[in-house]
Backbone bond lengths (Angstrom), bond angles and torsions (degrees), N, CA, C in turn:
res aa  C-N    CA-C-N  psi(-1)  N-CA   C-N-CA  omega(-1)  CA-C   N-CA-C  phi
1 X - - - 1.455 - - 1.530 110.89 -
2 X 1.119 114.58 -50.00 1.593 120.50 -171.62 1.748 106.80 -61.24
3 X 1.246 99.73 -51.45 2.222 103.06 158.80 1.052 122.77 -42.80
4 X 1.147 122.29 -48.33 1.385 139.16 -172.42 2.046 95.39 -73.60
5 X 0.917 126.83 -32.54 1.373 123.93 171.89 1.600 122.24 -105.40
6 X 1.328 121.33 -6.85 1.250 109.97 123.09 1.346 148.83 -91.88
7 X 1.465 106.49 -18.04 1.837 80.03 133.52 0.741 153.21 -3.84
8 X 1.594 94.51 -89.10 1.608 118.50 171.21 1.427 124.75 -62.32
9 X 1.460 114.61 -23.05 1.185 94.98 173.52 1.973 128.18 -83.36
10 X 1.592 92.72 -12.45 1.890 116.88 -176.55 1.299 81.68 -81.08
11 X 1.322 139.03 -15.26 1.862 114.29 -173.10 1.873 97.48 -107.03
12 X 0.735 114.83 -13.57 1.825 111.61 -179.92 1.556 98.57 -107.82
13 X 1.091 144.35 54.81 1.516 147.83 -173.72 1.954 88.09 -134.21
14 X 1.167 79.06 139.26 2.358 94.68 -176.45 1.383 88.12 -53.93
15 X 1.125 125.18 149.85 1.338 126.27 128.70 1.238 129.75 10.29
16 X 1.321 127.18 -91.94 0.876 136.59 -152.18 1.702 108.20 -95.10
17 X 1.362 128.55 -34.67 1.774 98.30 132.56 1.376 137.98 -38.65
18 X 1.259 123.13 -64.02 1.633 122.01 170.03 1.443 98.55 -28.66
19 X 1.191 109.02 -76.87 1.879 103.09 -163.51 1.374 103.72 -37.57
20 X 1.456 136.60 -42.03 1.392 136.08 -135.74 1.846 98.39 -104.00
21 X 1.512 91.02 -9.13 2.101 87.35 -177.91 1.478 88.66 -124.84
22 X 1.367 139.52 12.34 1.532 126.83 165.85 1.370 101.19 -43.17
23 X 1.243 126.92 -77.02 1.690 126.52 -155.45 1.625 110.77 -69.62
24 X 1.624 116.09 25.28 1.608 110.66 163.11 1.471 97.48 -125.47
25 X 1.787 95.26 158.36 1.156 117.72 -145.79 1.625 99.73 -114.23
26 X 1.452 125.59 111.60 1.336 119.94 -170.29 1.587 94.40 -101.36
27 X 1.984 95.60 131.54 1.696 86.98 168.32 1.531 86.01 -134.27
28 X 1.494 89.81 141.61 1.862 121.63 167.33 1.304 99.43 -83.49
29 X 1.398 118.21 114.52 1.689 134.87 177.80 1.538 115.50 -123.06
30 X 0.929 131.17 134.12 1.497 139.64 174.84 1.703 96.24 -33.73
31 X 1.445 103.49 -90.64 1.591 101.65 -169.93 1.593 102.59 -157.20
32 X 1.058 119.57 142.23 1.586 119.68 171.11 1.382 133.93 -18.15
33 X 1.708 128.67 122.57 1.322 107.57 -160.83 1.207 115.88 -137.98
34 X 1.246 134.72 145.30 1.631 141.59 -130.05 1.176 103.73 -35.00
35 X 1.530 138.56 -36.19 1.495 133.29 179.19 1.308 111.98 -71.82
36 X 1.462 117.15 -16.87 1.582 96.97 176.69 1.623 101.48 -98.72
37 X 1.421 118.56 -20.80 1.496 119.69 -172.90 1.802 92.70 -53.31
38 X 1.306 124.15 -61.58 1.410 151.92 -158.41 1.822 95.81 -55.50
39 X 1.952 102.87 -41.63 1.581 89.23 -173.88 1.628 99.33 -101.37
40 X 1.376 123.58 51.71 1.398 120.16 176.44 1.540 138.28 69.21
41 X 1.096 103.62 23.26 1.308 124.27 -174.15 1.764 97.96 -94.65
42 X 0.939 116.23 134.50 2.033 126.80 179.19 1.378 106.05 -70.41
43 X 1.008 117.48 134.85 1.720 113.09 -177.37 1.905 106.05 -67.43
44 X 1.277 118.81 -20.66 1.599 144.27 -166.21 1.638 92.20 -85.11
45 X 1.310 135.90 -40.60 1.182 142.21 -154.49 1.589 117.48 -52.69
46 X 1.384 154.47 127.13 0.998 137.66 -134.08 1.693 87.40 -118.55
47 X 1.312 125.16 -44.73 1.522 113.91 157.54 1.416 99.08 178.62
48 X 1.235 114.09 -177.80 1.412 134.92 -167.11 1.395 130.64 -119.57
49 X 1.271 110.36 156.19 1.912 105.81 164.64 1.173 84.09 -113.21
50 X 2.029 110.33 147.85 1.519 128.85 157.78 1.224 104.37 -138.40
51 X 1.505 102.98 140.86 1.598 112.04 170.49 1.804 108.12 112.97
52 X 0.886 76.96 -149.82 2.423 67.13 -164.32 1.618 91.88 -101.47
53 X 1.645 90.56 127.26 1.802 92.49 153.70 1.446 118.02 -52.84
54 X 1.217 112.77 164.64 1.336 129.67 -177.46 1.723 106.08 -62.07
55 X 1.035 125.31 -61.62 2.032 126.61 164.66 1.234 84.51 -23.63
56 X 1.444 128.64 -94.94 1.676 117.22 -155.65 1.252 117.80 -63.13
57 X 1.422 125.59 33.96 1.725 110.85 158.32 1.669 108.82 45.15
58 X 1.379 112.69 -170.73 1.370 123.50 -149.35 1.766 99.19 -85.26
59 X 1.431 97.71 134.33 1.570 107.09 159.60 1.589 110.20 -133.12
60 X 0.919 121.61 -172.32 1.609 147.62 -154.29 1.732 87.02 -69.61
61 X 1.036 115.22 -58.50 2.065 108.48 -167.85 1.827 90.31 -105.64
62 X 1.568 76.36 140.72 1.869 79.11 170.52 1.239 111.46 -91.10
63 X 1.154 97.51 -173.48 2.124 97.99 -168.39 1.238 102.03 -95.82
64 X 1.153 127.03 145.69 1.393 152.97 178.23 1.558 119.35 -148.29
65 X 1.439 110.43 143.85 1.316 121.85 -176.51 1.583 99.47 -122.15
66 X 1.333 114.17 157.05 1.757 119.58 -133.02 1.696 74.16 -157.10
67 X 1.636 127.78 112.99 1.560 140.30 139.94 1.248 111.36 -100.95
68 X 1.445 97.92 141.98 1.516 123.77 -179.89 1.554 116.85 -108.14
69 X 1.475 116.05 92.46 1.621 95.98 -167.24 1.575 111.66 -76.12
70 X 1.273 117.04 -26.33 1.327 119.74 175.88 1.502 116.00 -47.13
71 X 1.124 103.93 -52.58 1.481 114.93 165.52 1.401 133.70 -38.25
72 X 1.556 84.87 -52.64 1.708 104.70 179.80 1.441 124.40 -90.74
73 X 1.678 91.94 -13.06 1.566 87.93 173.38 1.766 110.11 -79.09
74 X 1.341 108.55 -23.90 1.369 117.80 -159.56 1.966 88.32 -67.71
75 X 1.567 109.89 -71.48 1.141 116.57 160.39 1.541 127.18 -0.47
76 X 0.722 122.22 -66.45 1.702 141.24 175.46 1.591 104.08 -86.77
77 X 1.320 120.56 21.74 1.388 113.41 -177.87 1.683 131.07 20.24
78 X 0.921 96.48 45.21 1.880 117.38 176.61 1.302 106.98 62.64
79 X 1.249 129.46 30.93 1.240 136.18 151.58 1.473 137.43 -75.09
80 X 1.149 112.28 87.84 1.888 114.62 -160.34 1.432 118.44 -41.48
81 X 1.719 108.72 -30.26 1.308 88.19 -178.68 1.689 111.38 -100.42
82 X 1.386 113.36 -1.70 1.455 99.07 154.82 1.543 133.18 -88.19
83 X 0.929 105.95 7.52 1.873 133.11 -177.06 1.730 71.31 -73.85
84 X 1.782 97.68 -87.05 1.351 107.97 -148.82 1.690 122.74 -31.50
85 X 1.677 96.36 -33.43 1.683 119.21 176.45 1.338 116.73 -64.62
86 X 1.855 129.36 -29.95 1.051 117.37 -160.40 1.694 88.05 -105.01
87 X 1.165 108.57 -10.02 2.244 94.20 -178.45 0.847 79.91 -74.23
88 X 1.444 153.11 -34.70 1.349 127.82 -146.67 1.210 119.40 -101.74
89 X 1.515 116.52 -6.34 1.274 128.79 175.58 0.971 103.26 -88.80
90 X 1.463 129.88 -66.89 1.939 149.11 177.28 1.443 94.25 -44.73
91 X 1.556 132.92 -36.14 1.667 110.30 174.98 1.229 102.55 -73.52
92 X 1.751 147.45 -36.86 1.205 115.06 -176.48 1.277 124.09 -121.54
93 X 1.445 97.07 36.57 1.535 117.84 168.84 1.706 83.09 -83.36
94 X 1.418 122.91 -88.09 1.475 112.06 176.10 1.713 132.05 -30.18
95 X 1.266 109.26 -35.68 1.372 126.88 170.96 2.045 98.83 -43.22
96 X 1.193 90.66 -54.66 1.599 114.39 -176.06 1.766 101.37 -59.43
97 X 0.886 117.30 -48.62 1.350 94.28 -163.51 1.665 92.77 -83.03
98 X 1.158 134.95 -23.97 1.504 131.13 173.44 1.415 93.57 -35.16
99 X 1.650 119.32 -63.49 1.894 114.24 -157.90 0.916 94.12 -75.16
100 X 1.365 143.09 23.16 1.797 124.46 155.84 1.814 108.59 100.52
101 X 1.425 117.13 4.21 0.888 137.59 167.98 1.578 115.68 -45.89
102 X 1.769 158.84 161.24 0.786 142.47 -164.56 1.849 86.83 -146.29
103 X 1.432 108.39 178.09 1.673 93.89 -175.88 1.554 125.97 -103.49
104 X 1.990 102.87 33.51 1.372 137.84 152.39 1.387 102.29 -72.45
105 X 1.365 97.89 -60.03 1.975 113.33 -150.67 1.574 89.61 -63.33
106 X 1.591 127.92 -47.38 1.350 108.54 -157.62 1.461 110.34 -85.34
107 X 1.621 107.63 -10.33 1.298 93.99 174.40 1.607 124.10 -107.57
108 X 1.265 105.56 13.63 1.260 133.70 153.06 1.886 113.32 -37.14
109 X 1.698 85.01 -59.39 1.656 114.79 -159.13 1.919 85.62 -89.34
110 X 1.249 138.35 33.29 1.759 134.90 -174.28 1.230 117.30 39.62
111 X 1.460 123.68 18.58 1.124 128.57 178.55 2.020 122.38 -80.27
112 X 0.944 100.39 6.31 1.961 120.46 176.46 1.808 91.73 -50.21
């Protein structure tokens, strides 16, 4: 389910975002796991951006965005259609910090 809504959410993005988040890599993951607990990641955390926003051009790891459905299912208290609401927020809440966004800017844009 959570694939199936990012999907959907990488196919309804303007233009000219899509082009600008093609080269990051979204992975749907159960939930955070002892190596990320260990590198500071919240066990509660719904997921992440890693690797260089788009402003800083190319570094050593490419960017990738990291969902947690465990997380998010808990989040939405097992409610499918608020599940469905928060991947889709948490993908471009992260989406957001890819464009250099900070976690003012994305929640600026209601993305919290």
């Amino acid at each position: 389910m959570a694939e199936e809504v990012v999907a959907q959410t990488l196919d309804e993005l303007p233009a000219a975002i899509a082009e600008e988040v093609e080269q990051v890599s979204v992975f749907v993951e159960t939930e955070p796991d002892d190596d990320d607990l260990e590198a500071g990641v919240g066990d509660d955390w719904l997921g992440i951006f890693e690797g260089a926003s788009h402003p800083q051009g190319d570094l050593p790891d490419p960017p990738r965005i990291r969902i947690w459905v465990n997380n998010l299912w808990t989040f939405a208290s097992g409610r499918e259609a608020a599940f469905r609401r928060e991947v889709r927020v948490t993908l471009l809440h992260e989406i957001g910090h890819y464009l250099g966004l900070d976690e003012e800017g994305v929640a600026r844009l209601g993305l919290e």
